[in-house]
N, C-alpha and C positions, 0 to 999 in steps of 0.2 A: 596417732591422729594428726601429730602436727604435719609429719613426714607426709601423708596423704595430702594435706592442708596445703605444703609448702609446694608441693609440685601437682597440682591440679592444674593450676590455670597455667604452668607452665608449658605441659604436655598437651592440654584440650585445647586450648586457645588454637595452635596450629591443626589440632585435628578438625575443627571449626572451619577453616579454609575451605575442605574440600564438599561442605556445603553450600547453599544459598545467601548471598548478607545476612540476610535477614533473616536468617538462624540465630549468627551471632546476636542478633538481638534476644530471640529466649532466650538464648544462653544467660544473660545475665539475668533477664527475669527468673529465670530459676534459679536463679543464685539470691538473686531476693525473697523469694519462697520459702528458700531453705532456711532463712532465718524465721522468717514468718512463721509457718506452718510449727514449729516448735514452740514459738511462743505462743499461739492461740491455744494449743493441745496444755501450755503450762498453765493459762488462766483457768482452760476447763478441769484442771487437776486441782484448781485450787491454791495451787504453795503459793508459798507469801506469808511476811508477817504484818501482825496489826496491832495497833497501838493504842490498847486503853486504859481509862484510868480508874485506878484501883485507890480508896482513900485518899484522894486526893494527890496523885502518884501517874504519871504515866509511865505502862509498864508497856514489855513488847510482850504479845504474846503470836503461837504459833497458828499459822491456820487449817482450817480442815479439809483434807487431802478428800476428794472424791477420786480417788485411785490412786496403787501404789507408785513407787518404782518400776516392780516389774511389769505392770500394766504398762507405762508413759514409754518404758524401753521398744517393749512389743509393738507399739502403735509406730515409733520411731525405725524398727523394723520392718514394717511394713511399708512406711513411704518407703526405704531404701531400695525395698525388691520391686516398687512402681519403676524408680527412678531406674534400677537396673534392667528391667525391661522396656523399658524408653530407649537405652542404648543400644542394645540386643536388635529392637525394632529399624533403627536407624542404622544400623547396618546388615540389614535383610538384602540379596542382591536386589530386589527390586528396587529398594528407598536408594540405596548405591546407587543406580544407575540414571535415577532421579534425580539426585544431589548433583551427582556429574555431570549433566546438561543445564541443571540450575549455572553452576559455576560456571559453565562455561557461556554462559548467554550473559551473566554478569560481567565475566572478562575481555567480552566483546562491546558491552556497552559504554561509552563513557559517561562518568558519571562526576558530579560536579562534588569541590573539595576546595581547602583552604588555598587562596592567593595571594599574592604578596600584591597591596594596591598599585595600581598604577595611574597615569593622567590620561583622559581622553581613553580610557579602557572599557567604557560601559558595553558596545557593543559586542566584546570577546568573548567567548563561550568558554566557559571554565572548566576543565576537565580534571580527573583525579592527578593530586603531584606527582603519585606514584605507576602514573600507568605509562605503558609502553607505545599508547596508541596519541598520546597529545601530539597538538602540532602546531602549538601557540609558545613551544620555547625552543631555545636555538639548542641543538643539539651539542656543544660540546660545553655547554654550562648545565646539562642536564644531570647528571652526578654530583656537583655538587650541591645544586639546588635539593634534591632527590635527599642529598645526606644529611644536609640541615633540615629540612622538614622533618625527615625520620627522628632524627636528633631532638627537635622540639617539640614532636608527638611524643616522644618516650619520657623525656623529662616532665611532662603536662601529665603522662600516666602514671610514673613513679608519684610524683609531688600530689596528684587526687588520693592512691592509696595511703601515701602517708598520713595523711588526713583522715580517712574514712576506717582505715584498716588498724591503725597506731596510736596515734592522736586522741581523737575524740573518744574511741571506748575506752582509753585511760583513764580520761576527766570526766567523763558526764556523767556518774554516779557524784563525783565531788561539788559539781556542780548544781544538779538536781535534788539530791537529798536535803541540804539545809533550808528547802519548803516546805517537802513533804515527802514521804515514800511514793503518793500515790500521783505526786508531781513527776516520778523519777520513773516510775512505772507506765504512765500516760505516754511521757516521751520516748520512753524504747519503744514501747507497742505501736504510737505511730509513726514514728520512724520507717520498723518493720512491714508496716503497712505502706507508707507510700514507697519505699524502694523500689519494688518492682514492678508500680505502677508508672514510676517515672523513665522505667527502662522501655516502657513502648513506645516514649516520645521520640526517639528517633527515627521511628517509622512515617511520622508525621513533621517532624519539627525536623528541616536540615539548617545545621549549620556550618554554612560553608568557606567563610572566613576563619583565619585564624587567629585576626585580631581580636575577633570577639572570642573564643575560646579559651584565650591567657585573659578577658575583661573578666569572665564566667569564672577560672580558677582564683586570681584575684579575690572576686567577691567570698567565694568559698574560703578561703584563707581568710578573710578577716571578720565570716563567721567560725571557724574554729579558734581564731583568736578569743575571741568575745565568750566563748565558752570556756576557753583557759582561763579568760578573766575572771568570770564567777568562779569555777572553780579553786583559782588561789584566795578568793577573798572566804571562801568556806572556813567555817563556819559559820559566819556571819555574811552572807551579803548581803548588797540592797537590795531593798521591797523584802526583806525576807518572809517578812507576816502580810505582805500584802498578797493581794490575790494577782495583781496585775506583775508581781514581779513569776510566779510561778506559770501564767502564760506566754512573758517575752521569753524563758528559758525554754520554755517546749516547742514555741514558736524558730526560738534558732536554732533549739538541736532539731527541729526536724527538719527544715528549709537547709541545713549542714548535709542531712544526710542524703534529701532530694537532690541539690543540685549535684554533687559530688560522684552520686547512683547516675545521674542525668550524665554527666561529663566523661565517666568512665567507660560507659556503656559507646558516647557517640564518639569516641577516640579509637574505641575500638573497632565501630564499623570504618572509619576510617582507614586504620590499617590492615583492612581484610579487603578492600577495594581493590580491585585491579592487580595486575601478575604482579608474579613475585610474592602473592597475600602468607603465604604460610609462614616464609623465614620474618618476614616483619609482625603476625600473630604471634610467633615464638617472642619475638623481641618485647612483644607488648607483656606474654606472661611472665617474662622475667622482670621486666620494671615494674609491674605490681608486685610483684615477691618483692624488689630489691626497697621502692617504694614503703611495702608495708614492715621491713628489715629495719629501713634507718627510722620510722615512724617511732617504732615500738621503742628500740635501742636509745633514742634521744628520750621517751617519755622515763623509760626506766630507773634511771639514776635521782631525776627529779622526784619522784615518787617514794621508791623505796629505799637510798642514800640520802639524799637532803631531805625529806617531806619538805617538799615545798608545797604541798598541797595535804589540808588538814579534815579529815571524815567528821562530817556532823553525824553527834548521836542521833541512834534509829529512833528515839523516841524526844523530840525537845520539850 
């Protein structure tokens, strides 16, 4: 599973090229799906434990499964063999030859992309950094320009994964739990939910600066901070008995998980823009792997060599 895991978005990402942008966009809404659609099938199953009190005693007990294992497997089976006929379908020679004129009506158009500001620039028409057709920069600064934006696209892609991929599912059980289970529960499930709702924003929402793209990762950074924070002060943090501290925590892990779903998703149509798109969607799958590599690698030691971060009992 991990091996599949690890090279998915490495391999698809550039298979993605050779359709419409705006593929890449499902593309990650499915990708948000596929978390989703598991966890709606586990609340309808039931699992989960609950916590009550017995002689004056909070105890955990288990919950009651409206379907096994092998039932929730089967179901999980069956999205697979949807999903493998999604593929199957999308490269039928007809949708091929479809896709093929998509792309190519994309890579004749130009399309607008981050700029480096300039003065008196308002009237300029902005075109992708990466496409062959601009003719707003001097040609023999164009490679390097070209190499630094790829460069600062990929580092902005790596550093979203770390965070989204590494990071936060480390901490936000440590975080979450010392309110409530069903605080901790509330925030994966809408999490899971807005993910791949936020991945249609770029169908509508372009952002075409790249200053605002490093404001937007920024921000995301110092809500995954702010959830490292609760999480070390686990098992006690503040508000812990309050009710208003258990909605600023689901409030920031999800607004963590939105914008970061939001960022990744519009980095990538980004670098599916204009020629050349397939070796730089390669480049993008691999700084997500590399991305969600060093995420994990840096959470690991803290957790399971130091504990630096301490699990509130399931029942306080």
């Amino acid at each position: 599973m991990a091996l599949v895991n690890g090279t998915s978005n490495v391999l698809f990402m550039p298979y993605m090229a050779t359709f419409h942008a705006s593929y890449l966009t499902a593309y990650f809404v499915g990708m948000g799906l596929s978390s989703l659609f598991p966890s709606v099938v586990s609340i309808l199953q039931g699992s989960g434990n609950d916590c009550v009190v017995v002689n004056g005693t909070s105890m955990q007990t288990n919950g009651i499964l409206h379907f096994g294992v092998t039932e929730f497997n089967f179901i999980m089976l069956i999205w697979m063999l949807i999903a493998t006929g999604a593929f199957v379908y999308l490269n039928l020679p007809m949708n091929a030859a479809i896709a093929e004129e998509g792309k190519l009506s994309t890579d004749q158009s130009p399309t607008k992309s981050p700029q480096i500001d300039e003065p008196n620039s308002s009237n300029v028409t902005e075109f992708n950094p990466f496409s062959q057709n601009s003719e707003t920069r001097i040609a023999e600064d164009r490679p390097q320009v070209d190499k630094l934006r790829l460069g600062l696209f990929l580092f902005l892609m790596a550093a979203v994964n770390a965070q989204m991929n590494g990071i936060v599912p480390s901490v936000q059980s440590y975080a979450s739990l010392p309110f409530s289970q069903k605080t901790y529960h509330l925030g994966l499930t809408l999490s899971n939910i807005v993910s791949p709702i936020v991945c249609f924003l770029p169908l509508f929402v372009k952002i075409i600066r790249l200053s605002v793209l490093i404001s937007l990762t920024l921000i995301s950074t110092v809500l995954t901070g702010l959830i490292i924070a609760f999480a070390a002060m686990s098992p006690t943090p503040v508000l812990q008995f309050s009710t208003w501290g258990s909605v600023l925590i689901i409030i920031i892990t999800v607004c963590s998980v939105a914008l970061n779903s939001f960022l990744r998703t519009i980095l990538a149509t980004i670098l599916g823009d204009g020629a050349d798109n397939e070796t730089r969607l390669f480049w993008g799958g691999v700084f997500i792997q590399i991305g969600s590599f060093l995420g994990s690698v840096a959470m690991f030691p803290l957790i399971n060599i130091f504990h630096l971060f301490v699990s509130a009992p399931p029942c306080p």
